[in-house]
C-alpha positions as CSV (number, residue, x, y, z in Angstrom):
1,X,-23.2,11.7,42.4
2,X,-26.2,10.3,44.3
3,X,-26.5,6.6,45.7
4,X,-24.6,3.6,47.6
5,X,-21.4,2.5,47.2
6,X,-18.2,0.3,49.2
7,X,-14.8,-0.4,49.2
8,X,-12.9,-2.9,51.1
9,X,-9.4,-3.0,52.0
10,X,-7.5,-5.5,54.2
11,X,-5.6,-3.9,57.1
12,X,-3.7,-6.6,57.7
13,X,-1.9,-6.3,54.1
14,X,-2.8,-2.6,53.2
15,X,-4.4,-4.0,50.4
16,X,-7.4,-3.9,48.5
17,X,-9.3,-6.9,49.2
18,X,-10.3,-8.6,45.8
19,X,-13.6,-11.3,45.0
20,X,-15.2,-10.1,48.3
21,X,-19.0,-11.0,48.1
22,X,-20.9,-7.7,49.4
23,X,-24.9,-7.8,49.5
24,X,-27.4,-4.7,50.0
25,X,-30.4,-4.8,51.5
26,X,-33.9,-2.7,52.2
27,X,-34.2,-2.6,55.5
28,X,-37.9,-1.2,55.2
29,X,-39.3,-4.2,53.9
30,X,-40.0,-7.1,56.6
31,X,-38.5,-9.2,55.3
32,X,-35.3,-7.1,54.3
33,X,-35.4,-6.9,50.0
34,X,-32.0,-7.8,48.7
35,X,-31.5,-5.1,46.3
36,X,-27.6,-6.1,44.9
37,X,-25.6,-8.3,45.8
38,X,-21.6,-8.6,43.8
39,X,-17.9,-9.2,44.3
40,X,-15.2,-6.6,44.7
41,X,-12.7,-6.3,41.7
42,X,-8.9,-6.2,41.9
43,X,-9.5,-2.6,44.2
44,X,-11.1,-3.8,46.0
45,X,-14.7,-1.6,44.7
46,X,-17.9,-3.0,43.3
47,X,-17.9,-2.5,39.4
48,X,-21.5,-0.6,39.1
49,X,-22.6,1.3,42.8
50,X,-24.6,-0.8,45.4
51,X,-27.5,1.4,44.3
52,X,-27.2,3.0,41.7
53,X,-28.3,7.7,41.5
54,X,-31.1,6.2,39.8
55,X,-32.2,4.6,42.3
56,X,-31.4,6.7,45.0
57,X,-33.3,7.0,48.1
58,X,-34.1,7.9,51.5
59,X,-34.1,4.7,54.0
60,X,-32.8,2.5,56.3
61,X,-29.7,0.0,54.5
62,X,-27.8,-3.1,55.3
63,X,-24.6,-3.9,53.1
64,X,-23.3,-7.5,54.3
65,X,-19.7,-8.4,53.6
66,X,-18.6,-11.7,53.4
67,X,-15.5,-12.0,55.6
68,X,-15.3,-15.7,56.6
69,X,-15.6,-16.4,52.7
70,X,-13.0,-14.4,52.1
71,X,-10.1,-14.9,54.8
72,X,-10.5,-19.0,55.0
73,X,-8.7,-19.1,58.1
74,X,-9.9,-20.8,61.1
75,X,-9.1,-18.2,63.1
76,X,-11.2,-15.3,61.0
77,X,-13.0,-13.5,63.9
78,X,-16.3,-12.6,61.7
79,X,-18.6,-14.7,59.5
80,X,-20.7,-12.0,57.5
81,X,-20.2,-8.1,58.9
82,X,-23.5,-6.1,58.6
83,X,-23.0,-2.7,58.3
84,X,-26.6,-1.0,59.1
85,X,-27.1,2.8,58.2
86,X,-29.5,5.1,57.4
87,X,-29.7,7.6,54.2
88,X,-31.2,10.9,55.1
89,X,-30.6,12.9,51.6
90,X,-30.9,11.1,48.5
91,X,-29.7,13.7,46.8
92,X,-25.9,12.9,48.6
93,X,-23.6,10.1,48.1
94,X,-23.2,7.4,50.6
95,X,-19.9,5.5,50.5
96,X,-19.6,2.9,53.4
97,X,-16.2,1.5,53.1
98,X,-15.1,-1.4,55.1
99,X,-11.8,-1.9,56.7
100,X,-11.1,-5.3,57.8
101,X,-8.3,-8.0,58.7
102,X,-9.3,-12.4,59.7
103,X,-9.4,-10.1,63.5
104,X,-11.0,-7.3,62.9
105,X,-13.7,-4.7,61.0
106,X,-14.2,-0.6,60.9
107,X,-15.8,1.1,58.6
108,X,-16.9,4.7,58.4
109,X,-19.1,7.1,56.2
110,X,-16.5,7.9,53.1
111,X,-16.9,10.2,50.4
């Protein structure tokens, strides 16, 4: 399997983090394309990849999570968490997960 895809899971709760607006962009256009943007399902995954093998490529990518939206609380420390990373070898998968809580992100290159 080639291409993007995400997860997101709510440390807080240990749970998957459902309705989650996620948005991936080109960062080799000026100005970044927007190349998908959806909501997480009840696991807290995207229904179709981020980017699809099809469309697999080499590049530098931004997926933007919508915390804020998400958590509602006035205390949520992020607004929108840009996770910036680079794909080397189209021919791999990319998985960028993102771990977060209304204090706090991670993430980390997943298989």
């Amino acid at each position: 399997m080639t291409g993007i895809s995400t997860h997101v899971l709510d440390v807080s709760t240990g749970k998957p983090v459902s309705g989650m607006q996620i948005e991936l962009y080109d960062l080799g256009t000026q100005p970044p394309t927007l190349l998908a943007r959806t909501r997480t399902n009840g696991d807290g995954r995207t229904d179709a990849p981020m980017l699809p093998p099809n469309q697999a490529r080499t590049g530098d990518f931004e997926l933007r999570f919508s915390v804020a939206e998400y958590f509602r609380t006035p205390e949520v420390f992020a607004d929108v968490v840009p996770v910036r990373f680079s794909v080397a070898d189209a021919k791999q998968h990319y998985h960028v997960p993102l771990l977060c809580s209304p204090w706090s992100f991670g993430t980390y290159r997943g298989s």
